[in-house]
N, C-alpha and C positions, 0 to 999 in steps of 0.2 A: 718737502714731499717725502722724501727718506724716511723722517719721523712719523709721517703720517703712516704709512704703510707698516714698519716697526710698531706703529700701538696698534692696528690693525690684527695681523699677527699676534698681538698678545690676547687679544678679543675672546671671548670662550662664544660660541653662538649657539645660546640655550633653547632656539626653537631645531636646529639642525639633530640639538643630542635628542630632546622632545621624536622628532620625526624618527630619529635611526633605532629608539628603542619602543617605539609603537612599529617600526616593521617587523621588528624582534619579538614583539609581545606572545606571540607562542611559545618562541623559546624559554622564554622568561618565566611561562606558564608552567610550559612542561617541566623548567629547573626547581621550581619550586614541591612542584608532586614528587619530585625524584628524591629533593630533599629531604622533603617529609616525611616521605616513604623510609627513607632507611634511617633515619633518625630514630622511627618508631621499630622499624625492625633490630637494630641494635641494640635498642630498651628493653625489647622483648626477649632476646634470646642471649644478652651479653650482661645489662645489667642485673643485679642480685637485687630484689625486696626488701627493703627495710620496712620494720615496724617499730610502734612507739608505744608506750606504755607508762602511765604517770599515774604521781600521789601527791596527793595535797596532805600537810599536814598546818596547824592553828600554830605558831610560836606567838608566846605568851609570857609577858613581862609578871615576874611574881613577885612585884608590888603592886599591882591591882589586886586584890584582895575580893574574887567574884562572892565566896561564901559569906561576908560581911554583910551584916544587916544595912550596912553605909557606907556605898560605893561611891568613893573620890576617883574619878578618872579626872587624869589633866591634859594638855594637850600635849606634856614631856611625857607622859608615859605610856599614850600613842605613839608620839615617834620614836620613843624608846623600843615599842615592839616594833615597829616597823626596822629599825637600825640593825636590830636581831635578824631580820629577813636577808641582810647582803652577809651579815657574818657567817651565817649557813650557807652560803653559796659558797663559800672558802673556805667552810669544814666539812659540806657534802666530798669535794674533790680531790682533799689532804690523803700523802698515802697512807695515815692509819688508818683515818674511816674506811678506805677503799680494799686496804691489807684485810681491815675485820670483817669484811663484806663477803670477801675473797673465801673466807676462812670457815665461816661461819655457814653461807649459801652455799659452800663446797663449786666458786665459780669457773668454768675452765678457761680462765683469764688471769693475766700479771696485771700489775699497777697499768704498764703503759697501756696495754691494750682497752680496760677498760674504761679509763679516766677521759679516752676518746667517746665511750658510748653514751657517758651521764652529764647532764648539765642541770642545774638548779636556777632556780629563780622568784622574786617576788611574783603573785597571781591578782595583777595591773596593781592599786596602791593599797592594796588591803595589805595586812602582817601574815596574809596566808604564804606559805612556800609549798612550791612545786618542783617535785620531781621526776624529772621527764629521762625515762633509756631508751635507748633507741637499738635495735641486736634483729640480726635478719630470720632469729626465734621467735615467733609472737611470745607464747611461752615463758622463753628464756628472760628478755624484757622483763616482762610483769613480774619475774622469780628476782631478780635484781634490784628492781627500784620495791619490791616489800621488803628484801633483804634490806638495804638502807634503810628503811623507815624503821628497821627493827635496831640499828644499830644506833643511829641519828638518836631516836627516844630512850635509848637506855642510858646513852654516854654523853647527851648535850649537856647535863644538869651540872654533870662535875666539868666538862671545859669550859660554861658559857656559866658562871653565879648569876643568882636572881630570875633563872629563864626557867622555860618550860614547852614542852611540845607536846599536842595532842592528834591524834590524826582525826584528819576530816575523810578522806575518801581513801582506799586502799586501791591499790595497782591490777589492771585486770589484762588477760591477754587479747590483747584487738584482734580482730576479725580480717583486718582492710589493710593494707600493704600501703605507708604512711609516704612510701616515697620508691621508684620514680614515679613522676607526673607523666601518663601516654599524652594526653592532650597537650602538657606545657613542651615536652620535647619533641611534637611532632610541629607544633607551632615553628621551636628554635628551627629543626632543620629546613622547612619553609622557608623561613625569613633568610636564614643564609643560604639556602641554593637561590633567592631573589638577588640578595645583595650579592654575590658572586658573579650571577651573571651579570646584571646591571652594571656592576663596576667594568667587566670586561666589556658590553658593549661601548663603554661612556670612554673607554680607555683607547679601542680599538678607533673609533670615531675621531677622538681627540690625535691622534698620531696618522687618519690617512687625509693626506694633504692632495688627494685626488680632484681636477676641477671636472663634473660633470656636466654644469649648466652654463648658458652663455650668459642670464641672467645675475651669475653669481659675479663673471669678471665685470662686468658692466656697473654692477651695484658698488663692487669689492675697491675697483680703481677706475673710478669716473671722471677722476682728474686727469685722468692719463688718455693721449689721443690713440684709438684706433688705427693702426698702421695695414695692415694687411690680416687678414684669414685665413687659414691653411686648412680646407677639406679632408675629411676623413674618406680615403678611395677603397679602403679595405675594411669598410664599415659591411656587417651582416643584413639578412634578409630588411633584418627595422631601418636599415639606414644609416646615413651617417652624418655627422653634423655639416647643420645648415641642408642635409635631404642631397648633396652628391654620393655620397656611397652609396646609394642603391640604385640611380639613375647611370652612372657613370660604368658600374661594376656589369649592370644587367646586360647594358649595350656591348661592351667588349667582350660578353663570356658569348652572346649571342654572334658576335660577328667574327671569333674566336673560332665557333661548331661551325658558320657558314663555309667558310675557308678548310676546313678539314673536310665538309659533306662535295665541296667539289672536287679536292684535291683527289677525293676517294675515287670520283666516276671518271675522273680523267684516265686514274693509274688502271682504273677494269676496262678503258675503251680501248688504251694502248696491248692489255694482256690478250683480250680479246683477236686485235687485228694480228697482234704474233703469232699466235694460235693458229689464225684460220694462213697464214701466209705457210706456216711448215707444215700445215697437212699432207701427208702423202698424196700421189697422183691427182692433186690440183696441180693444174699452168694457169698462169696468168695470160693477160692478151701477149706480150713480150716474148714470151717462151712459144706460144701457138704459133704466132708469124716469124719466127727465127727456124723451125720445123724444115725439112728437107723433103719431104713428103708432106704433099696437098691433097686430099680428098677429093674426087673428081665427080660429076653427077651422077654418077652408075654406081657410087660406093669404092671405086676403085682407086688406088693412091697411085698417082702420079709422081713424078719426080721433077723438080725443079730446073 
């Protein structure tokens, strides 16, 4: 039985957490707008704008021969240009190209600072390369990545033999703020003001080991015999379990004021009789027939 009650206990009872976060579910609501809410106001007035700004340029294996009246392309020297496309992404980011970029565009950046703003890359499997800067300048951006393109095609011939670069698109300065997302960060702070509270209800639940129902010790240890019951006498207006607390508490506070409303007329009938007993020039009958002088029928007093 021991064991049984121990695996009991280890039970998680996932209609119980179900029930305690649909009583919550305002909370949960309201945690989520609250999330959102400053998730997107932090975006707004703390994060900085970036923008993006690319060029494509064609590298070009010179053994393809396009000016020949007889173009042998093979499939090694497709992949030959294409193998050119990962080499530029390791000579885009080198600090010479980066020093002559520097130099050249008169950039107000070091190596390290910009070598964070530039990345390169194949444009999906074509031999085209793209380069993309990213600088919270629209401007500045576009002034950068055509700086490389100009550096990139003067100097790749003599690092890279047999190649060649043409450009396809030139760098323009965007319009539109590439990054942050209001909608994707007002999303995150939502989601985590849910999962914050949710976790707190689920946690709070899981740790109160309170029995409310009778239904639960019944269901809980029904192997177990019922010995006695012990009334709740200090239960409020609702009640209390099993319905004595309100029956119980009603009658005593009732026969509690009975006992006080008599107590009261008793102590006003005795103040009352003391009263009238020490008023001046009353006698009682005691005092009139103790008197030494009788009133006689003519009005005249008598004496004893």
């Amino acid at each position: 039985m021991n064991k049984d009650l121990m695996n009991g206990q280890e039970e998680i009872d996932l209609l119980k957490l179900l029930q305690a976060l649909w009583k919550k579910a305002w909370l949960i609501v309201l945690a989520a707008i609250i999330g959102g809410a400053a998730f997107l106001l932090y975006t707004i007035f703390f994060v900085t704008p970036l923008y993006t700004s690319s060029a494509l340029l064609y590298v070009n294996n010179s053994t393809i021969d396009v000016g020949s009246t007889k173009l042998n392309i093979t499939s090694s020297d497709i992949y030959a240009s294409n193998s050119l496309v990962d080499v530029f992404s390791v000579i885009l980011k080198s600090r010479n190209t980066l020093n002559e970029a520097i130099d050249e565009g008169r950039l107000p950046y070091t190596y390290e600072q910009l070598v964070t703003k530039v990345s390169g890359g194949a444009e999906g499997d074509t031999p085209v390369f793209k380069i993309t800067v990213v600088d919270a300048d629209p401007d500045m951006a576009a002034h950068i990545a055509n700086t490389l393109v100009e550096v990139i095609t003067d100097n790749i011939s003599n690092i890279v033999e047999g190649s060649s670069v043409k450009i396809v698109d030139d760098a323009v300065s965007p319009r539109k703020a590439s990054s942050p997302s209001y909608i994707r960060n007002t999303a995150i702070g939502m989601m985590a003001g849910f999962v914050l509270v949710c976790g707190f209800i689920v946690l709070r639940s899981l740790m109160d080991t309170t029995i409310r129902e009778e239904e639960y010790l019944l269901d809980k240890y029904k192997d177990i015999p019922l010995l006695a019951t012990v009334p709740n006498l200090s239960a409020d207006s609702r009640g209390g379990y099993y319905g004595y607390g309100r029956s119980y508490a009603s009658a005593a506070e009732k026969a509690k004021r009975t006992n006080e409303e008599r107590h009261r007329q008793e102590n006003l009938e005795r103040k009352a009789q003391a009263q009238a007993q020490q008023r001046p020039g009353s006698m009682n009958d005691d005092q009139i027939s103790g008197s030494p002088f009788v009133t006689g029928p003519g009005g005249e007093s008598e004496g004893k």
